[in-house]
Structures are given as C-alpha cells and as structure tokens.
matplotlib code that plots the C-alpha trace (Angstrom):
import matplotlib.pyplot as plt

x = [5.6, 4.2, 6.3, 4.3, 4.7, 8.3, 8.1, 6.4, 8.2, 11.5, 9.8, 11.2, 7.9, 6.3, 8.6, 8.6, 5.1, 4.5, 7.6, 5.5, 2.1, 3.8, 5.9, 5.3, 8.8, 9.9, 13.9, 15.1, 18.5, 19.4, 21.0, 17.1, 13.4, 13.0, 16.4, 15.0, 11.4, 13.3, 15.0, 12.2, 10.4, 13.4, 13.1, 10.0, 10.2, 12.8, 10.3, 7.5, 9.7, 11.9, 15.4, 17.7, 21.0, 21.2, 24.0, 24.0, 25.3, 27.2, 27.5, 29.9, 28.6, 24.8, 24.4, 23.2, 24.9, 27.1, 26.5, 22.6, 23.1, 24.5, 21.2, 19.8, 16.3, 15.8, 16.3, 15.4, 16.2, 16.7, 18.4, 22.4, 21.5, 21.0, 20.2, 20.5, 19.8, 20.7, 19.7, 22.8, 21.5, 24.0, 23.4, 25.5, 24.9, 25.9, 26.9, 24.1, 26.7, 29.2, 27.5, 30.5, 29.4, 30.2, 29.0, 28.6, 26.6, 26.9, 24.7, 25.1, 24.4, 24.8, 21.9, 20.1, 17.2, 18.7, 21.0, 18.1, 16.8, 18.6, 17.6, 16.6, 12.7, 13.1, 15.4, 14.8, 17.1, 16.9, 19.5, 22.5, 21.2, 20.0, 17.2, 16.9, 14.9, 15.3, 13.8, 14.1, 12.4, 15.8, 15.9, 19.2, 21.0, 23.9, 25.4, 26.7, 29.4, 30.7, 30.5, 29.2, 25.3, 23.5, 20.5, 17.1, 14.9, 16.0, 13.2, 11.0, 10.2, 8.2, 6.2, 5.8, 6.8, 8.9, 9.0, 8.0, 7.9, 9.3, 8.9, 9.1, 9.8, 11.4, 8.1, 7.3, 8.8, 6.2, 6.9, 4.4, 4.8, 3.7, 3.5, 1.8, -1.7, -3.0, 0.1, 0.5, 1.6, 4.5, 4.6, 7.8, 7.7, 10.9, 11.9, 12.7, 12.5, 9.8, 7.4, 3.9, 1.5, 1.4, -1.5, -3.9, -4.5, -4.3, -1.6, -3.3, -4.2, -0.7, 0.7, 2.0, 3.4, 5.1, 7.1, 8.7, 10.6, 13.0, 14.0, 12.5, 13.9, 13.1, 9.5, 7.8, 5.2, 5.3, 3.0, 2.2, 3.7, 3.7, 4.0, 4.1, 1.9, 1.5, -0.5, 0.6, -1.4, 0.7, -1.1, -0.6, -1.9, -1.8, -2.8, -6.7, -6.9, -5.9, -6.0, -5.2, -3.6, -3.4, 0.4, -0.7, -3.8, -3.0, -3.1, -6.5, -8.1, -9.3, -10.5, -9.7, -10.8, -11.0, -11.2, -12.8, -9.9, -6.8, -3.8, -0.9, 1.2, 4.5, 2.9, 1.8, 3.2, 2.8, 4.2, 3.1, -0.7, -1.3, -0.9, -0.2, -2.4, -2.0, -5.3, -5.4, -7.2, -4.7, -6.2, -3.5, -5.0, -3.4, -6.0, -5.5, -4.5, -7.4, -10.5, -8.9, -11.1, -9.6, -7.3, -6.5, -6.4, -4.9, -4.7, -1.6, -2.8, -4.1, -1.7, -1.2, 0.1, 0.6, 3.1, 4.4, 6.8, 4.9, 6.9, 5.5, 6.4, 5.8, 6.5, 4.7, 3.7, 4.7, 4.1, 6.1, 4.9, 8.0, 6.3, 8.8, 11.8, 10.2, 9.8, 6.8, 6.1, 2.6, 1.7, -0.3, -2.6, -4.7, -3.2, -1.5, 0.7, 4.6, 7.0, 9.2, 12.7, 15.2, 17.0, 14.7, 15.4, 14.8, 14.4, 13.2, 13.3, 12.4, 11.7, 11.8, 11.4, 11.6, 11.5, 15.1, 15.4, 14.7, 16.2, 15.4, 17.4, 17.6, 18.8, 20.7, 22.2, 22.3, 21.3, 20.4, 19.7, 18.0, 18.8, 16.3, 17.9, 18.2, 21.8, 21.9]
y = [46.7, 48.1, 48.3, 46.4, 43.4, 44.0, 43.7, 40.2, 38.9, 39.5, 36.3, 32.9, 31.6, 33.0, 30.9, 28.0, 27.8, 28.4, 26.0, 23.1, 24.3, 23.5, 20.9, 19.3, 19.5, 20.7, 20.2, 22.9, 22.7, 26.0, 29.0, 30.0, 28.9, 32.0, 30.5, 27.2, 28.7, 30.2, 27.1, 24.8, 27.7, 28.0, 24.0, 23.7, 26.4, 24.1, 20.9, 22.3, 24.3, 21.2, 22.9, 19.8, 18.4, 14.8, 12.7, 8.9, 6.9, 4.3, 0.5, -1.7, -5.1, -4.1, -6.3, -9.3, -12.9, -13.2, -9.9, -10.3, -10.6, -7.2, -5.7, -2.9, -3.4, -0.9, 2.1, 5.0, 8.5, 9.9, 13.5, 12.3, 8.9, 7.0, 3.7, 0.6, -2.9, -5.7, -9.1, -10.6, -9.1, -6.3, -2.7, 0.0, 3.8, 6.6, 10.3, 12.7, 15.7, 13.9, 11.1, 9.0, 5.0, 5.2, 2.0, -1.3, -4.3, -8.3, -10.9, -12.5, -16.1, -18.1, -18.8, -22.0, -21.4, -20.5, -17.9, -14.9, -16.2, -13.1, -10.3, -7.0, -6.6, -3.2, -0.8, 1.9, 4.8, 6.2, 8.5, 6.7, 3.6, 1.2, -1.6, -3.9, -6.9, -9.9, -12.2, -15.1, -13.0, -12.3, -8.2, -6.7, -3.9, -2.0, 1.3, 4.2, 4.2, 0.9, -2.6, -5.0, -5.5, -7.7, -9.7, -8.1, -11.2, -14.2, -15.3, -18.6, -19.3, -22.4, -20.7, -17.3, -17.6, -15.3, -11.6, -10.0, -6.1, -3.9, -0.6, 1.4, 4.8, 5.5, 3.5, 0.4, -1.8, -3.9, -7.1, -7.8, -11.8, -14.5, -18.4, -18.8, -18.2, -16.0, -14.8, -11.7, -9.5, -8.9, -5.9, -5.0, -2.7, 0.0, 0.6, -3.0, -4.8, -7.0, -8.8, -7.2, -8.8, -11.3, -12.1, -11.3, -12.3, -10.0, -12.1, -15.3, -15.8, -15.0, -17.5, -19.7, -16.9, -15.9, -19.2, -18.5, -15.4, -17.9, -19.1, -15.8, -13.2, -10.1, -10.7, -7.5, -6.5, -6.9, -9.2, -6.9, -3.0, -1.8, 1.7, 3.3, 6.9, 8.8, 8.2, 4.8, 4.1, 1.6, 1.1, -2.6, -3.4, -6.1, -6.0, -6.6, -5.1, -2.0, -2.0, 0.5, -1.0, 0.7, -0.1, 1.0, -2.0, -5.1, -4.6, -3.5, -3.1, 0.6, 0.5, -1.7, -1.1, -4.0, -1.8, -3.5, -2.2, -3.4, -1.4, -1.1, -2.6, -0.7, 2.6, 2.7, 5.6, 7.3, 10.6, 11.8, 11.6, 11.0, 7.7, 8.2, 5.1, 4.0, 2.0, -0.1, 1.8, 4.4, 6.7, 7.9, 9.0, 11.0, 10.4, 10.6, 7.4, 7.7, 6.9, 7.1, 10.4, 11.7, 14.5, 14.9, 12.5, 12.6, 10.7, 8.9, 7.6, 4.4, 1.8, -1.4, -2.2, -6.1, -4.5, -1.3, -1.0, 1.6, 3.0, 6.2, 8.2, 10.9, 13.6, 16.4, 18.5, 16.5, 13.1, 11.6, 8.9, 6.9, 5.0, 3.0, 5.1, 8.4, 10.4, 13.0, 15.2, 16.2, 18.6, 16.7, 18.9, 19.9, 16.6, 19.1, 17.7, 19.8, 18.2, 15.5, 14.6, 15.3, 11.8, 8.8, 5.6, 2.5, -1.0, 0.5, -1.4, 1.7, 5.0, 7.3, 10.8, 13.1, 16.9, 17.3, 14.5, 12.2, 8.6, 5.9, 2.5, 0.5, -3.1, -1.9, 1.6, 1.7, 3.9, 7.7, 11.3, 14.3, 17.2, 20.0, 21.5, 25.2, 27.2, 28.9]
z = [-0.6, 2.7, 5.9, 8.1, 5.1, 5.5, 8.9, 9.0, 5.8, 8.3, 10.6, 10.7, 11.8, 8.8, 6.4, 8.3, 8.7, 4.6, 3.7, 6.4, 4.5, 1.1, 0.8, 4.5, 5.7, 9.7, 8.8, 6.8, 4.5, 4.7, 7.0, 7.4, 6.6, 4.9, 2.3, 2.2, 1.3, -1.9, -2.7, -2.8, -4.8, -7.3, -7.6, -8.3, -11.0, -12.6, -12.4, -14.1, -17.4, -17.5, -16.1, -15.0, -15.5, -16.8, -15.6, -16.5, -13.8, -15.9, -14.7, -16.4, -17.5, -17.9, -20.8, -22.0, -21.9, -19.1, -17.2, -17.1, -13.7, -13.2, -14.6, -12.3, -11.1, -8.2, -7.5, -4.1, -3.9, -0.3, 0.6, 0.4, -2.1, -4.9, -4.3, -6.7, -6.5, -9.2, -10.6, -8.3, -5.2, -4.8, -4.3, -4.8, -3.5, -4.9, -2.9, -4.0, -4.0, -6.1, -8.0, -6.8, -5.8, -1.9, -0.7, -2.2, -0.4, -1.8, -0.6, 3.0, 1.7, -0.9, -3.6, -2.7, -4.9, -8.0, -9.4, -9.0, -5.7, -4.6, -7.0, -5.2, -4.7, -3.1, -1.2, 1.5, 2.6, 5.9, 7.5, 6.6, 6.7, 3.3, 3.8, 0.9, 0.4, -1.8, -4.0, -1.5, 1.9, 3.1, 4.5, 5.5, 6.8, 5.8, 6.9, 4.4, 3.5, 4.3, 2.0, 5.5, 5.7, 8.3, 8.2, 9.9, 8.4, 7.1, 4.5, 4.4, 0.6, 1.3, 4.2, 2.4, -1.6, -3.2, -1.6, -5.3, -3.6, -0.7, 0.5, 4.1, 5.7, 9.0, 11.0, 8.6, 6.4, 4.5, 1.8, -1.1, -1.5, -4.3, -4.1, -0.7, -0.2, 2.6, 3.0, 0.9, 3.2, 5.9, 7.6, 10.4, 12.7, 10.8, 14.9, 16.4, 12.9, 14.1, 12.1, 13.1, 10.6, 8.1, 5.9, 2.9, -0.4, -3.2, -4.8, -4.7, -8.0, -9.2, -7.0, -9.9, -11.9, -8.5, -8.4, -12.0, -11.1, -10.0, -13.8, -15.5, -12.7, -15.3, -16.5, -18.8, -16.3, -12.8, -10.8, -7.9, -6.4, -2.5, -1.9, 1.8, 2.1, 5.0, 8.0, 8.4, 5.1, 2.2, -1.1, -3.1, -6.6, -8.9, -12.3, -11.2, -7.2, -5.6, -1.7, 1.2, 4.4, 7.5, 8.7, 12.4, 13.0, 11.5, 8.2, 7.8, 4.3, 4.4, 0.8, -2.4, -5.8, -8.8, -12.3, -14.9, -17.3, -15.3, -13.5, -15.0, -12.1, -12.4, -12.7, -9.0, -7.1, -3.6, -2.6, 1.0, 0.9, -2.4, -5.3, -8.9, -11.0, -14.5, -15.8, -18.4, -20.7, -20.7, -18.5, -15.4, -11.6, -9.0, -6.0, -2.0, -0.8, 2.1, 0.6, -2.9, -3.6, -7.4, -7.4, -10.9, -14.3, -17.9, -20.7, -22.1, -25.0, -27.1, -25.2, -25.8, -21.9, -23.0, -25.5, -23.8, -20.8, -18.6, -15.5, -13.4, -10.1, -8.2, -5.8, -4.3, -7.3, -10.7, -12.3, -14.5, -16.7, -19.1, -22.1, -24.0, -22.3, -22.8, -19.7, -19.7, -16.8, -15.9, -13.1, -10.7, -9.4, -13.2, -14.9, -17.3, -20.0, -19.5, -21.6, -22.1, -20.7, -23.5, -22.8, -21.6, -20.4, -23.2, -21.6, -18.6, -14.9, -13.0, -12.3, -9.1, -8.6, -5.3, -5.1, -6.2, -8.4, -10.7, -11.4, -13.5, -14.3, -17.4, -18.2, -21.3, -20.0, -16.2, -14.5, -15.2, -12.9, -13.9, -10.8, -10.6, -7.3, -7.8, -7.5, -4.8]

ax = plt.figure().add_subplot(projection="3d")
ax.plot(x, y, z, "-o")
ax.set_aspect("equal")
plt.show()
C-alpha cells in the first residue's frame, strides 16, 4: 500500500463519506467512522455466508384453545428493540443487548367490538419510544422501558372500518383500513400526531372481508400491507393493486400497478429506497419504490399461494423469502439464491429483517432472532 493511500485512509471524512455512500447512515455506533465502516463490512460478510446466532424468544401460552389470544402477530426491529404485538392487543419489547422483555404495554380500553377488536395491526420503534396500532383505529404511545401507554388516536370503526395495517418512521405514521369505502387511507403527521389525509380506495372491494377480522382475527393471507420508503414515499398492496403514495402531498398516487397474476400480500417489503414483491406466479421483485423501475428478480418456485403461507422482508443488501417456515436469503442486488436459515419459523405471522437482524414470529413457537452483528 502507497503512502499517500495511507495518508488518506487515516481521514474520518473518508469513512464517513463511504459508510453514508453504503449503507446511508450519518450516526455512527462506534469510537470512529473508520470502526463503524469495518463493522458494517464484517456484518454484511455474515449476511450473505449465513454467520448468525439464533435465539428463540420464547412466550408462554402461544397455543391454541384458551391462550389464542396470546398469539404474536407483529413484530419491528429498531437499533436497541424487538418489538411484539399479540392477538390481545399487548406488546411486549425486548432489550436488543440482552434479549430480556423490558417493557410490556396492555390495552387502554376495554373491547367493545369483540375479543380481537384490539389485535395489533402494526408497531413502530422510534428512539425510545413504541407506536402501535390496533384492530379497532385506536394508535397509542408508550415509552421504553415502562408498562403505561397513551392514546395518540382514538379509532372510529363505523366511520373508517377496521385499521387492517400500520407502518411509520420518525416523519409519518400511515393506517391501511377495510370496511369503509373511500377511506383507505389515514396518514398523521409522526411530529404533532395529526391526521393529515384520509382517503382512497384500494381496499374497497375487500371491504366485507375487512369486517370479519372481528370473528376470524388470524385469517391465512392478509387483505392488504403498508410499508413507509424513503422520500416521504409509502407503498400499499392488496392481493390485486400496488400503489405508491407520497406521504408529503396528500396522499398522492405516484404510480399503481394491477398484475394480472396477483401479489402475494404478506410478502411486501420496503427498505430505504427500495420494495421487495412476491407475485403470484411465484416470481419475487426487488424494484425502487419511485417509479417502481426493477432492480433485481428470482424465482421461488411452483407455489400454490392459496395453500402456502408466504412472508418476506428486506434490508439494504439481502432478501429473505420464508415459504412454509423456511427462511431463504437472496442477495438483492443479482436475485442470487444464498442459503437457507438452519431453523425457520412454521405457522408463520411474520417476518422482519434490518442490517443486524432478523426476526420472525409464529403462532405455535413465539417468537425467534437470528443476530448477524459482527464481534468486534
């Protein structure tokens, strides 16, 4: 190695710059950029040859009969979290460093539409705060660690249906709904927790089937999936439409796509700038979220989706596809088959993934964590 190269490879602005370029971060975790640069490196090494450790997160009373309730639906992955919502609208949150439940939110009112009018739709982490929305519209607040939440929205089923999907980031929180038409979509501003938008319809036709997670709270296949991507962009499909809001005007419909084939609603995926598709027909896509132009595609097979449970995620260099509880990561920039997870998750509910981590929950076995981060 020259001297002048070790004379810039001594810069800070060198390695910050790269580690921004790379994996589009401007906080670093480390003494330096140049350590954190070698970290994410070492991690990502350990994503693409499969070097993780599995620890399943075990919940007592995951079972059928009397503890159905206790089934895990959700879960989120931040920097310090696990999150996990259940069928009786609780969420625990478990300490990323010690895999130890730290926080534990209930319900803030009592179920007047049914025992699962208050099973978790979705769950945010930001800083040390958790967001998570219910069945019934209701959105509230809770601080980690502590076991008190508050309400940020108290939900109108007969004005809106049934909130079916929820997703945000630091700016917006937005809520897929079924059983009210024209009103598929609420979006809040993530800041002053104010409603900014309401409207659309790309759950209209499931508006019946929306109704009926009230008496069947756990159905095979979801009716529709929100994701939030960068630039303000969020990405909603059922299992005919695809459509790209912009978060920042109104809710505008950038672009929507109707497949002949179908989506596979639960494989929908956004990391950053990009969405991770499952069609139909077996066929996967990783594409940029603006203007949906393909990145990469693979095949998983002759599926029969009516039949199969299909759950998928991604983060900013793998995808990882779970068919019937077995977990295959593909790298998402050549669509390149890697290998599978030596433990997978059977009666999958959901499945997660960030780029230190991957989480997936089951109604039969809880919930389970694979880390990648490198020793160092």
């Amino acid at each position: 190695v020259c001297s002048q190269w070790r004379a810039i490879s001594g810069s800070e602005l060198l390695w910050q710059a790269l580690h921004r370029r790379i994996w589009g971060m401007s906080r670093r975790s480390h003494a330096t950029w140049h350590d954190d640069y070698v970290y994410r490196h070492r991690t990502a090494l350990n994503f693409h040859i499969g070097r993780a450790t599995y620890t399943p997160l075990e919940l007592a009373g995951n079972t059928d009969g009397a503890n159905r309730r206790n089934t895990c639906l959700r879960v989120a992955l931040s920097d310090a979290y696990l999150a996990c919502g259940f069928l009786d609208g609780s969420v625990r949150v478990f300490d990323m460093g010690s895999n130890h439940w730290v926080s534990r939110f209930r319900p803030t009112n009592p179920d007047r539409l049914g025992p699962f009018s208050h099973s978790i739709s979705g769950i945010v982490l930001r800083g040390n705060n958790v967001i998570f929305a219910s069945l019934d519209g209701n959105v509230c607040v809770g601080m980690i660690p502590g076991r008190n939440s508050r309400l940020a929205h108290v939900g109108s089923v007969y004005d809106d249906g049934l909130l079916i999907d929820f997703a945000g980031c630091s700016r917006w929180w937005i809520g897929l709904f079924s059983g009210a038409p024209g009103r598929a979509f609420h979006i809040w501003n993530g800041v002053t927790e104010e409603i900014s938008f309401i409207g659309g319809g790309l759950t209209d036709p499931e508006a019946v089937l929306g109704w009926q997670l009230l008496t069947e709270p756990q159905p095979n296949h979801r009716l529709g999936r929100v994701r939030v991507a960068d630039e303000h962009l969020a990405v909603a499909v059922t299992a005919s439409k695809a459509v790209v809001l912009d978060l920042q005007h109104g809710g505008f419909v950038l672009s929507e796509e109707e497949p002949e084939e179908g989506i596979v609603v639960d494989s929908l995926d956004v990391q950053g700038d990009r969405c991770l598709m499952v069609y139909a027909n077996g066929v996967a896509k990783v594409a940029k979220v603006r203007g949906m132009e393909e990145v990469c595609s693979f095949y998983l097979g002759d599926i029969d989706v009516a039949q199969v449970k299909i759950l998928c995620s991604l983060n900013s260099g793998y995808a990882f596809t779970s068919i019937d509880g077995t977990i295959s990561v593909w790298d998402a920039e050549a669509g390149e088959f890697l290998y599978d997870l030596e433990f997978g998750i059977d009666d999958g509910t959901d499945l997660v993934a960030d780029d230190e981590h991957v989480a997936g929950c089951s109604a039969s076995t809880g919930v389970h964590l694979w880390d990648f981060r490198a020793l160092f």
